[in-house]
N, C-alpha and C positions, 0 to 999 in steps of 0.2 A: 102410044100413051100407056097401052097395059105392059109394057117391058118396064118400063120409067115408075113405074108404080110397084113394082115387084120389087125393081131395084133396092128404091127409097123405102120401103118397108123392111126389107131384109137385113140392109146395112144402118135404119134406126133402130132396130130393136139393139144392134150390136153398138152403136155408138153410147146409147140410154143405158147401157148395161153399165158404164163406169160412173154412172151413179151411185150404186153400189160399192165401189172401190173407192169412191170419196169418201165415203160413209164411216171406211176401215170392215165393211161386213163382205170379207174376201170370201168366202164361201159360195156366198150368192153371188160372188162375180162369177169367179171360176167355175162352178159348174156348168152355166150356159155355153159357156166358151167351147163347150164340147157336141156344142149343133155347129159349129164353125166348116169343118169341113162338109157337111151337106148342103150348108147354107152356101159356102163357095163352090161345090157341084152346080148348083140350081144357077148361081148367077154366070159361070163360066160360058154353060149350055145355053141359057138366055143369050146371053152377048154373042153367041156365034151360032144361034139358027135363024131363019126367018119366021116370021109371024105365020101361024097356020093351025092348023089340029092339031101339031105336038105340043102346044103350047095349054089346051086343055091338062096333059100330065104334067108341066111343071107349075103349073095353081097347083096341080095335087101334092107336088114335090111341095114347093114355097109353104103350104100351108101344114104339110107335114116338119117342117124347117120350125114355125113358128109353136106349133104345137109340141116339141121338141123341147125349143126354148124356154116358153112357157114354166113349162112341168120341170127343166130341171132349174131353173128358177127358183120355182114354188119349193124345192127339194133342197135349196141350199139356204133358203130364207126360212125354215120350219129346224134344219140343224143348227143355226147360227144362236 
């Protein structure tokens, strides 16, 4: 369930992201865009380990993903 849940967070923040791109406020699209390959690290490693104590470091990765996104978000919606 906790794979599934990391999953669907990682790949909504990215899908919610072309909200912005509807908007025409490309700015704030594109720069989150560039947590994409951490975010795809995180899920690759997800999908091909088993459940166990490595999976404490990728909450930390995941959340490091999202904090990432976040902030360059915040960074393209304050230039825009």
């Amino acid at each position: 369930m906790g794979r599934l849940e990391v999953l669907l967070l990682i790949l909504g923040a990215f899908v919610l992201n072309l909200y912005w791109l509807n908007r025409g406020d490309l700015i704030a699209f594109l720069l989150p865009l560039l947590a994409l390959p951490p975010a795809a690290q995180v899920v690759l490693v997800l999908l091909r380990s088993e459940a166990g104590r490595q999976y404490n470091g990728l909450l930390a990765r995941a959340a490091f993903v999202h904090l990432l996104f976040g902030l360059l978000l915040s960074v393209g919606l304050l230039l825009q």
